[in-house]
N, C-alpha and C positions, 0 to 999 in steps of 0.2 A: 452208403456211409461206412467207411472201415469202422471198426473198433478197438478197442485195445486186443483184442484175440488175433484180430486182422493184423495191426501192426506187430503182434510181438511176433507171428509166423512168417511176415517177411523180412525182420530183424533176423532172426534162425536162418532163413534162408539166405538172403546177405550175406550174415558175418561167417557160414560153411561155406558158402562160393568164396567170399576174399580169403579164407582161411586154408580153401581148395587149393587156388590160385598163387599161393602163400607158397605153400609148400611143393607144388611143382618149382614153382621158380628157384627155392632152396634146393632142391633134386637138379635142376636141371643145368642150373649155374656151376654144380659142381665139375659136370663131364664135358672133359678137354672135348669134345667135339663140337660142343656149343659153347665155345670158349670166346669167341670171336663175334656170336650174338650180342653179350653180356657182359663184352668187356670191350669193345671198340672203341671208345676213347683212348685209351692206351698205348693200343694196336698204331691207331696213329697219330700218336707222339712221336711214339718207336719206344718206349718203354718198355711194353711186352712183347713176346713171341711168340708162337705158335709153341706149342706144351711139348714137350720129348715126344720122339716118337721109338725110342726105347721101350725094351720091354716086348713082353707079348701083344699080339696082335689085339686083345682085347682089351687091354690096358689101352692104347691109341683111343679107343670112344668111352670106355666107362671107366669112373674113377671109385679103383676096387680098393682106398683108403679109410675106410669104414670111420675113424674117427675124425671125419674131416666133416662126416653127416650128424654128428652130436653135435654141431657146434652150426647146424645148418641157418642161426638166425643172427652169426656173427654179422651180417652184412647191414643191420639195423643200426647198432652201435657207431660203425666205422662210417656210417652216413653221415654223421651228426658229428665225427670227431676236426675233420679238417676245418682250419680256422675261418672266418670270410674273407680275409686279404688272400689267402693260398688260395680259395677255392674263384676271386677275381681273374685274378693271375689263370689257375688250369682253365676255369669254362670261361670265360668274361665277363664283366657287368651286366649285359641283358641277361646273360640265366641269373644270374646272380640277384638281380632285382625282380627276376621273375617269382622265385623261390620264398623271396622277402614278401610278396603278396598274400602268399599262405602264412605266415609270421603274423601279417598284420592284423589277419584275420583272429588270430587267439590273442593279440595284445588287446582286441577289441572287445571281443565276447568274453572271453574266461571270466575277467570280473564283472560283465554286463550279466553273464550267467548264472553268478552265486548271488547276486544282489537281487534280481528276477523271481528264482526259486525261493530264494529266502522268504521277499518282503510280498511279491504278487502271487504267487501261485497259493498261500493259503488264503490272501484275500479272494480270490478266484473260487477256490475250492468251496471257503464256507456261505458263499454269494448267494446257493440251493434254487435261484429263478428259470433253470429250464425247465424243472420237471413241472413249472405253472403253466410251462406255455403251449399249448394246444397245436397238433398238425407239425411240428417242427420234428425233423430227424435229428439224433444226437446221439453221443457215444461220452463213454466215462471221460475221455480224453477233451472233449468239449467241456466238461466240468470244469478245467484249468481254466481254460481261456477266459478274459473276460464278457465273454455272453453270458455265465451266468452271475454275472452281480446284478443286483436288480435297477431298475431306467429311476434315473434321480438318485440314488441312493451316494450317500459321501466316500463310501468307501472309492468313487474315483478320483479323490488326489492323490490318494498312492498310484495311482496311474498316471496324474498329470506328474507329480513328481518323479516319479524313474525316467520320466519320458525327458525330463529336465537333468536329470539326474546322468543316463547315458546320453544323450544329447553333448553335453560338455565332456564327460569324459571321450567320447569317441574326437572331439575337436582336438585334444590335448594328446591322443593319438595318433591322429593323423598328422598333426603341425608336425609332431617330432620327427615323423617319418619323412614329412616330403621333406624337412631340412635333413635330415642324415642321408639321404637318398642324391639332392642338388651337391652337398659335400663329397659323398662319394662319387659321382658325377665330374666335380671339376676337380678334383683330386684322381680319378683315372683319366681325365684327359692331359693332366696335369705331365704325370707319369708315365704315360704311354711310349712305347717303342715309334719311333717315325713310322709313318703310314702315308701312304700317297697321298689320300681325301685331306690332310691335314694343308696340302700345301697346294689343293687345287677345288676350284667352282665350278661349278654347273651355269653355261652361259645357255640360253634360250633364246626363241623369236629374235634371231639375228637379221635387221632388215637387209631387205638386196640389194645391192649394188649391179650398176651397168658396167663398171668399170674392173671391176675385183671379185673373184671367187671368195667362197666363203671362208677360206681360207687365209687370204691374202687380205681382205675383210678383218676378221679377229684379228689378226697379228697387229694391222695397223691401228683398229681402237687401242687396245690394250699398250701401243708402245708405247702412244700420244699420251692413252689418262691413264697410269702407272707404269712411265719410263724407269723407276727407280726398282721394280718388283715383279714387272712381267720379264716370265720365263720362258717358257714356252706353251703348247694348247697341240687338242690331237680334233679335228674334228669328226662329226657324229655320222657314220654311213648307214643308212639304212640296206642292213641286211639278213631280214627279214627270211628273204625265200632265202639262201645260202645257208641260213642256221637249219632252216625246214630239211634242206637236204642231207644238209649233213649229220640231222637227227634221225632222217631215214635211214640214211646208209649206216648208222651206228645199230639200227634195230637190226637189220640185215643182216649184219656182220654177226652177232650174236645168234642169230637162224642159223647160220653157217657155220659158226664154231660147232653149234649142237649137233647139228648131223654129222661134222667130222668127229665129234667123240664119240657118236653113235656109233658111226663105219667101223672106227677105230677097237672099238668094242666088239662090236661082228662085221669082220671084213668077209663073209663067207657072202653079204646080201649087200647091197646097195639099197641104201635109205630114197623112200619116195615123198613127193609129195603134191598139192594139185596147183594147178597156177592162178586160181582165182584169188582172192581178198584172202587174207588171215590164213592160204590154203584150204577153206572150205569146201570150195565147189573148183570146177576147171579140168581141165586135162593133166591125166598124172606124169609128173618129170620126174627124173632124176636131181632128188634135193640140194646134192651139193652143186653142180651144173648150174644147175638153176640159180642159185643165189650167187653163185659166184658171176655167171652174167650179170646179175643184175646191179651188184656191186661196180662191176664194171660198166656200164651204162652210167650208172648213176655217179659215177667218178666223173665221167666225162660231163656231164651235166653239171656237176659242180664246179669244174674246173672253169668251163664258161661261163656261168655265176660270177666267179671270182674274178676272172675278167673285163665282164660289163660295171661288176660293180667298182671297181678301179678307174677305170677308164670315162664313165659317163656322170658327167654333171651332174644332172638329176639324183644320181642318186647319193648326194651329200647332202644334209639335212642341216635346216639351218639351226644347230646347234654347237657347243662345244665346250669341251673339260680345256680349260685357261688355268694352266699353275705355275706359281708365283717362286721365287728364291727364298721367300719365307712363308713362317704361318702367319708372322704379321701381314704383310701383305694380303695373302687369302681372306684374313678376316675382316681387313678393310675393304675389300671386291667382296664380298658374300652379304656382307651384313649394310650395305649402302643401294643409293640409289646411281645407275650407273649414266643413264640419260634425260633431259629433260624430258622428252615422252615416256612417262612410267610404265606402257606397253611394248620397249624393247631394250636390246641389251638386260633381259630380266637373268641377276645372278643369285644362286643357291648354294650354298654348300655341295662338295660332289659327295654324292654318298662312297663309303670305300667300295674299291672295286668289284670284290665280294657282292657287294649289296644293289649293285646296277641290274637294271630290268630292262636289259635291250631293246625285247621289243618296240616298248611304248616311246624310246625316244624318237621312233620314226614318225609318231604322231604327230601333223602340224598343229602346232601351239592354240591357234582359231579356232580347233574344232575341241580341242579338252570343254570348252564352257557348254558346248552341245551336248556334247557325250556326256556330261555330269549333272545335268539339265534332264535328259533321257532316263540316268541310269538311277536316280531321284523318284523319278513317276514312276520305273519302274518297280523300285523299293515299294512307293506307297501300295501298288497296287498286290505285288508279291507277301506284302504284311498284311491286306487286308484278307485276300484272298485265302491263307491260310488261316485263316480264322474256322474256315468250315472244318476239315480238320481237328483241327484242335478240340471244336465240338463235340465232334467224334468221339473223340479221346478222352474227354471228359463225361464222355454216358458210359461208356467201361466202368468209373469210378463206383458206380451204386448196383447192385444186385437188378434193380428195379428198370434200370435204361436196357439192358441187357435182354431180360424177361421183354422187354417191351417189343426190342428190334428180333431177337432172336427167340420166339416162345417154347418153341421143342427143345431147347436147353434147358427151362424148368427145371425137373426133375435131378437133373444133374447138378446145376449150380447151387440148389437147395441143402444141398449137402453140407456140413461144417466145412471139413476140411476143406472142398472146393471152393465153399463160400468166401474162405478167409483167404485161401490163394488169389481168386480172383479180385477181391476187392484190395489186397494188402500189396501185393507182386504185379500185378497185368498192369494198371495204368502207368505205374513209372516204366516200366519195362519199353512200353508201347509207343510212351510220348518219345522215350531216348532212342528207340529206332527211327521212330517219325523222322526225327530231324538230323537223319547221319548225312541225308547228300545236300540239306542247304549250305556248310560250308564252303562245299564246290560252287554252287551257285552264287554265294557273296565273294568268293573270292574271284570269280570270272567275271561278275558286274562293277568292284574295282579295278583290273587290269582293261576294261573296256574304258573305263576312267581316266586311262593314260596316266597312273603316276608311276615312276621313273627308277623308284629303288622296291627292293623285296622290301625293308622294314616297312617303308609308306603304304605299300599295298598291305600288311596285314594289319598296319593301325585303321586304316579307311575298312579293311575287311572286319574289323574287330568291333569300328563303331557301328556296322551294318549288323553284326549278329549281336550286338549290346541290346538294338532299338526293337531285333525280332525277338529277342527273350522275353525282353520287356513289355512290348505289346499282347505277344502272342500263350508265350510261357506262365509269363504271372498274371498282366491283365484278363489275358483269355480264361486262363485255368480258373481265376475266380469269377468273373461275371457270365460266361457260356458254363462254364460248372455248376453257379450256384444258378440259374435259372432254369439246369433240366434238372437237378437235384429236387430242387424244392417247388417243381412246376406248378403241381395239385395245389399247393399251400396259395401259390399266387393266384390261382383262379376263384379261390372259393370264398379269401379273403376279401374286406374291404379294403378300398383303396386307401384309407386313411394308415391303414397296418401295414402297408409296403413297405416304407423305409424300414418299418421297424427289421421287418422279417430279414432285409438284406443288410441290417447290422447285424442280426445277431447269423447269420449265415457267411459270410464274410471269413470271419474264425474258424468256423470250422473245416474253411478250407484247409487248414493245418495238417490233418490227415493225411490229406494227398501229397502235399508238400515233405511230410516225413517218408512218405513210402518212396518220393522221384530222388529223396536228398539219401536214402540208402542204395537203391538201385544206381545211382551214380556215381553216388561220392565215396560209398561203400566198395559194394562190386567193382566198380568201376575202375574204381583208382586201384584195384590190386589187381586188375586185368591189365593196365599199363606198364607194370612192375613185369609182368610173367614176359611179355613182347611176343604172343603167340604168333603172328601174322609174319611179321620181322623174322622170326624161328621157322618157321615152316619156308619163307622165301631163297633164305640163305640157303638150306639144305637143297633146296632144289635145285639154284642155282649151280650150288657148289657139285651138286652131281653130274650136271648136264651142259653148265657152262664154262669150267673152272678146268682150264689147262697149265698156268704157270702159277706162280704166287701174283703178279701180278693183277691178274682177271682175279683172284683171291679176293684180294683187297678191292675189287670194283665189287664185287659181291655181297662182299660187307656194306653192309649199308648202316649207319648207326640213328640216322633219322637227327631231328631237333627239335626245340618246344614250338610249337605249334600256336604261337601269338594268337593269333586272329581268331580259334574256336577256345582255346586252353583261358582264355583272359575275360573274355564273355561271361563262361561260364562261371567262374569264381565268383563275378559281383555276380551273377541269380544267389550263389549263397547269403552274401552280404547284404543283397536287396530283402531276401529272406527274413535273417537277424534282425537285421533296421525295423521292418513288418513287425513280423511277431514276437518281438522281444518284450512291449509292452501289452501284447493283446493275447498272445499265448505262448508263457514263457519254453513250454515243455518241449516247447521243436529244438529249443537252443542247444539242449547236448548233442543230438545230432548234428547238428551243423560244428560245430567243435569237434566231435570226432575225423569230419572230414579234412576241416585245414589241418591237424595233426596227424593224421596220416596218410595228407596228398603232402606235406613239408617233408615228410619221412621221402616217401615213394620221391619224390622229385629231384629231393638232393642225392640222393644216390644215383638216379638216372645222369641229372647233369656231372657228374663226377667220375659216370664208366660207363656211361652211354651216347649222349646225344655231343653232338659236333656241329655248332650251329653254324649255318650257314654265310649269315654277316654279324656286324660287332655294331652297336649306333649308339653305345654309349646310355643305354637306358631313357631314350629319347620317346618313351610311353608313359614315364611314369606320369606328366599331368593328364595324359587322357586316364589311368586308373583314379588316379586322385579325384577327377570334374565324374566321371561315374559311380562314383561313391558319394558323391555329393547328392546327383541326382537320384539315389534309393535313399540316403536320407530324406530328401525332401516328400516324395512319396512317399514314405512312412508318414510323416509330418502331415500330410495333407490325409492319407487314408484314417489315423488316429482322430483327426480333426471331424471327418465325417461320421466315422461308427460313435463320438461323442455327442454328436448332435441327432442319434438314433435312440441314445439313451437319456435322453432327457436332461442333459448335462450341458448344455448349451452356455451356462457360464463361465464353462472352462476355453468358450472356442477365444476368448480374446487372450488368453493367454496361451495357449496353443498356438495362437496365427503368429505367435514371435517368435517360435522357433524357426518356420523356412524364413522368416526373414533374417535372422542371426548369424541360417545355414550359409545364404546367399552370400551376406557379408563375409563369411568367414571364407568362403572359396573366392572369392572377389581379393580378400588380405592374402590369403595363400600365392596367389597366383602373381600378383603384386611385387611378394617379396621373394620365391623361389623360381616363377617361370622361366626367366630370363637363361636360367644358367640351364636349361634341355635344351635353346634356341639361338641361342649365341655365344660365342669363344670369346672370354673377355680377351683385348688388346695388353693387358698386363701379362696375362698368361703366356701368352702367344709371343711376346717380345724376350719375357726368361728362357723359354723354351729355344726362341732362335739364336740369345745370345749365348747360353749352355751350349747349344749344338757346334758353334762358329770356333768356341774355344776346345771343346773336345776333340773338333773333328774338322780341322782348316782344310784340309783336302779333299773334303767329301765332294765328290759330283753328283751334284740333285739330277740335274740335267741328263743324266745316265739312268739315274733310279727310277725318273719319273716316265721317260719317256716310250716306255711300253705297256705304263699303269691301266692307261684305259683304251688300251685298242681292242674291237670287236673279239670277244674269243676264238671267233673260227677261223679269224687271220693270224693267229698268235701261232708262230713257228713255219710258216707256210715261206715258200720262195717270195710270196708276194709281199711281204710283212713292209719292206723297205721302203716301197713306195707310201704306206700308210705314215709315217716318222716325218716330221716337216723340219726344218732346219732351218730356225728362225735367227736371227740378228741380234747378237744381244748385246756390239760395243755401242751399237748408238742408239738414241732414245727416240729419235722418230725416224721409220722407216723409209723409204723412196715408196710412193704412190703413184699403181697406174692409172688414175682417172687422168681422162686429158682434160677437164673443164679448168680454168686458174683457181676458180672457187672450192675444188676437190684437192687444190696444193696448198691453198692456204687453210682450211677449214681440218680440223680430224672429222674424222669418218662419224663420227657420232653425231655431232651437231650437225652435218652434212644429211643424214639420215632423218635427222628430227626433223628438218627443216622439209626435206621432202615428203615428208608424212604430212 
């Protein structure tokens, strides 16, 4: 059981690491050499450039301006200065609404926190019932919480009241947000520059025809049922192995540059290297030789790829991006039902080009419900499974689990200082290794999922590490905690004093939860600011791989926010607050510190660093909204139980109304703002086309669109042409080759249904 000695030594150690971290990044940002780390959004804009390279030789990497280093924490300010229409505009709505998540978090807490402190923590404090209770561990900081008020006693309506108290203020929070959030929403789609996705769908499970490729297929549904709107469609080739290759031959080619700057550097030797895997093992060649065969083989391999995949049926997948002459149109095809069988012709918004996930469109549509079915069980069993683990993790937490598994440490862990390191620093430390390679993991078991764009896979990635936190992080951390914590207490008591012992244990889990919410949110977040990883790659590359400005710029890597762990993680805070806001107020500054300088650390990131990779128009914010909901109601029901451990059981009927209030109120939310993350109203979409027609009567869509979503690897190749279909567009139904009469008089669609 840490104590307060415990937590204030990993506070000190914390806030010297962030503060470490701090100021390299101030150092480091200054010198033009790592200019390009720490300022790559810029870079490509084209706003900045590469720093002079005037001057002495040493001036090129250090910046010998000494008063540029007094002024080393200018970049905190200028974080916080650009307005949020500018900073929509430079990074887009998703970082934008990402950033407002740490916002929400201090419009929640900050007064949740002075009203907490104020009115509970002295009812708390003067409560005096632990030191009655016998065989319990505890620390001064358990003194806040409410374990020590005493079971019965009235001092718990000030607990049911704040509970009532933040409960509505947090609703009146949230309502504001998700409507400012849906406003900004349909006011940047409102405004947005034309974008392909706006004027094209995602058509899927196209059935087959005997008569008509898939091709000739789409064109003719679409001419029949929207002769007024269909433009033209690219459809969906599965090329799969073609990308595989061409992602080899791009690793190759970078082996290859390196041992030519290697030569090139000392041409006195010929650079070697072995021919097995990774060059590990094999007979040693001559490395440039080598790769440059190999390059050459693998050319030729690609080139037949790209042949077969041209040429053979098979491998068109019955899919396809169908775009319309307007947005009205798209929106009327996206947002309707397209055939009597609501198993085909299934249409979706296309996500922008950007944001497509090739692979998985080659997945046949039959098998997503297996594979989602599969990757389900395999969830349950990957949450449960780590439960053991986690266990683990929470015997580090006490002096005592330690001593238990490890005895000849004794003597050493005995110690003050080590005692307060290991109890204060090792469990958060431990648990946030623990779980660096699950992301890889949930993110691999949505892409096995088959959905279709980057944004979808890290929402589906995002609510898979929402459910692991939540089971594994907070469920686990308190019930596999408080049962090897407080083991002795449970064996020697009676059974009738169990509940009690696990209300009043409950709480003080808090400790540990302040030492993971510093270790994280602390350290943490000023290790993301530094970009050590990112900084050391650059340079590498930049030594080994970087021949023109060109390869420069591939080198640069500026990265993007990271949805799917970055979003998770934020509600464990929130879940956090919700928890112990009314049961132990003292966690709450900590967790305040972190939204306020992960809002700091982030807008600046998004501002001269990260360059995200699609735009979806903040199409996440009802999954943060419905997880917020769900740590509220957990809080609601955990409050509900440790009351009825304290002999307060008449407060449970007026407790049980807050998740019902909760329910409601995400039920009215979702009611009055969902709509506008899930669908483009038809008003919108009609000013937008008729704005366009008058500014711009000569525009050819038809031009713009029509290399919007072809496979990357055929973009620019000889073979591109044959990809481009050259559909009909003065008549509204096409000539159909089925020979049956019923296939000339029928569209293809009811044709379809009918033989389903």
């Amino acid at each position: 059981m840490a104590n307060l000695q415990d937590i204030g030594l990993s506070a000190a150690i914390n806030i010297l690491s962030a503060l470490a971290f701090l100021v390299a990044f101030a150092i480091l940002r200054l010198q033009p050499v790592n200019d390009r780390v720490y300022f790559p959004k810029w870079y490509l804009k084209g706003i900045r450039g590469s720093p002079t390279r005037s001057g002495t030789f040493v001036k090129q990497f250090v910046n010998l301006d000494f008063q540029t280093y007094l002024r080393f924490l200018n970049w905190m300010p200028a974080a916080l200065k650009m307005p949020e229409p500018e900073l929509i505009d430079h990074a887009g709505l998703d970082s934008t609404a990402f950033i407002r998540i740490y916002l929400l978090g201090l419009k929640i807490f900050v007064p949740i926190t002075s009203l907490a402190l104020v009115v509970l923590v002295p009812v708390n404090w003067t409560g005096k019932t632990l030191e009655t209770i016998q065989n319990v561990t505890f620390s001064d900081i358990d003194k806040l919480s409410i374990s020590n008020v005493p079971s019965g006693s009235d001092r718990f309506w000030a607990h049911l009241v704040m509970a009532y108290v933040f409960t509505f203020w947090t609703f009146f929070v949230l309502y504001n947000e998700y409507k400012i959030m849906a406003n900004m929403r349909l006011k940047f789609l409102a405004y947005e520059n034309r974008r392909p996705d706006q004027f094209t769908v995602l058509v899927r499970n196209v059935p087959p025809d005997t008569d008509e490729s898939v091709s000739e297929h789409v064109e003719h549904f679409f001419c029949v049922n929207h002769p007024d709107n269909y433009l033209t469609h690219q459809v969906v080739y599965n090329a799969n192995e073609l990308a595989s290759l061409v992602e080899r031959k791009k690793s190759l080619q970078n082996w290859l540059t390196y041992y030519q700057n290697k030569y090139e550097r000392n041409s006195s030797k010929r650079p070697t290297t072995k021919s097995g895997p990774w060059g590990l093992w094999g007979n040693k060649v001559d490395a440039i030789d080598y790769y440059s065969s190999e390059i050459e083989k693998l050319s030729k391999e690609e080139e037949v790829e790209r042949q077969r995949v041209i040429s053979d049926p098979n491998a068109i997948v019955p899919a396809a991006f169908v775009s319309f002459k307007g947005r009205w149109g798209a929106a009327v095809c996206a947002q309707t039902q397209q055939s009597r069988n609501p198993t085909i012709w299934l249409t979706e918004w296309a996500p922008e080009p950007r944001d497509v996930y090739w692979p998985n469109l080659a997945v046949p549509y039959f098998a997503l419900t297996i594979r989602r079915l599969l990757m389900a069980v395999a969830l349950f069993f990957l949450t449960f499974f780590f439960m053991i683990p986690i266990a683990f993790v929470q015997s580090l937490a006490n002096i005592e689990g330690i001593e238990r598994v490890l005895p000849f440490l004794k003597p050493l862990i005995e110690k003050p200082t080590v005692k307060s390191l290991v109890q204060g620093f090792l469990p958060g430390i431990a648990l946030k290794i623990f779980l660096i390679l699950l992301p890889t993991i949930l993110m691999l078991m949505s892409k096995i999922e088959g959905y279709t764009s980057l944004s979808s896979l890290e929402r589906r990635s995002a609510g898979k590490y929402h459910l692991f936190i939540l089971v594994n992080v907070f469920l686990g951390s308190i019930i596999t905690g408080t049962a090897l914590q407080q083991l002795k207490t449970f064996l020697k008591e009676a059974p009738t004093e169990f509940p009690k012992t696990v209300g009043v244990s409950i709480p003080m889990k808090a400790t540990f939860f302040i030492t993971y919410i510093m270790v994280d949110g602390w350290a943490g977040i000023a290790a993301e600011v530094l970009r050590l990883v990112p900084l050391i790659i650059f340079h590498l590359k930049n030594s080994f791989l970087v021949k023109t400005d060109k390869d420069r710029e591939q080198a640069m890597d500026p990265g993007c926010l990271t949805f799917a762990t970055s979003e998770p993680r934020i509600q464990l805070y929130f879940l956090l607050g919700f928890v112990y806001c009314v049961i132990t107020p003292i966690l709450l500054p900590f967790i305040i510190v972190f939204f306020a300088f992960a809002y700091l650390v982030f807008r600046h990131q998004i501002i001269n660093v990260y360059d995200q990779k699609y735009e979806s128009g903040a199409t996440f914010w009802p999954d943060v909204h419905r997880r917020l909901i769900i740590g509220m109601i957990i809080s609601q029901l955990l409050l509900m139980g440790l009351m009825s451990t304290k002999n307060a059981e008449n407060s449970t009927p007026l407790l049980i109304v807050l998740p019902i209030l909760t329910i409601w109120f995400h039920i009215f939310c979702k009611g009055r703002f969902g709509s506008a993350f899930v669908k483009f109203p038809l008003e919108e979409a009609m000013v937008k086309d008729t704005l366009e027609k008058a500014t711009e009567p000569n525009l050819n869509l038809k031009a713009y669109l029509q290399d919007a979503y072809v496979h990357p690897v055929f973009k620019g190749g000889d073979l591109y042409k044959h990809l481009v279909i050259d559909e009909e567009e003065s008549s509204p139904l096409v000539p159909t080759k089925r020979k049956s009469d019923r296939g000339s008089k029928l569209n293809s669609g009811r044709n379809s249904d009918v033989d389903q």
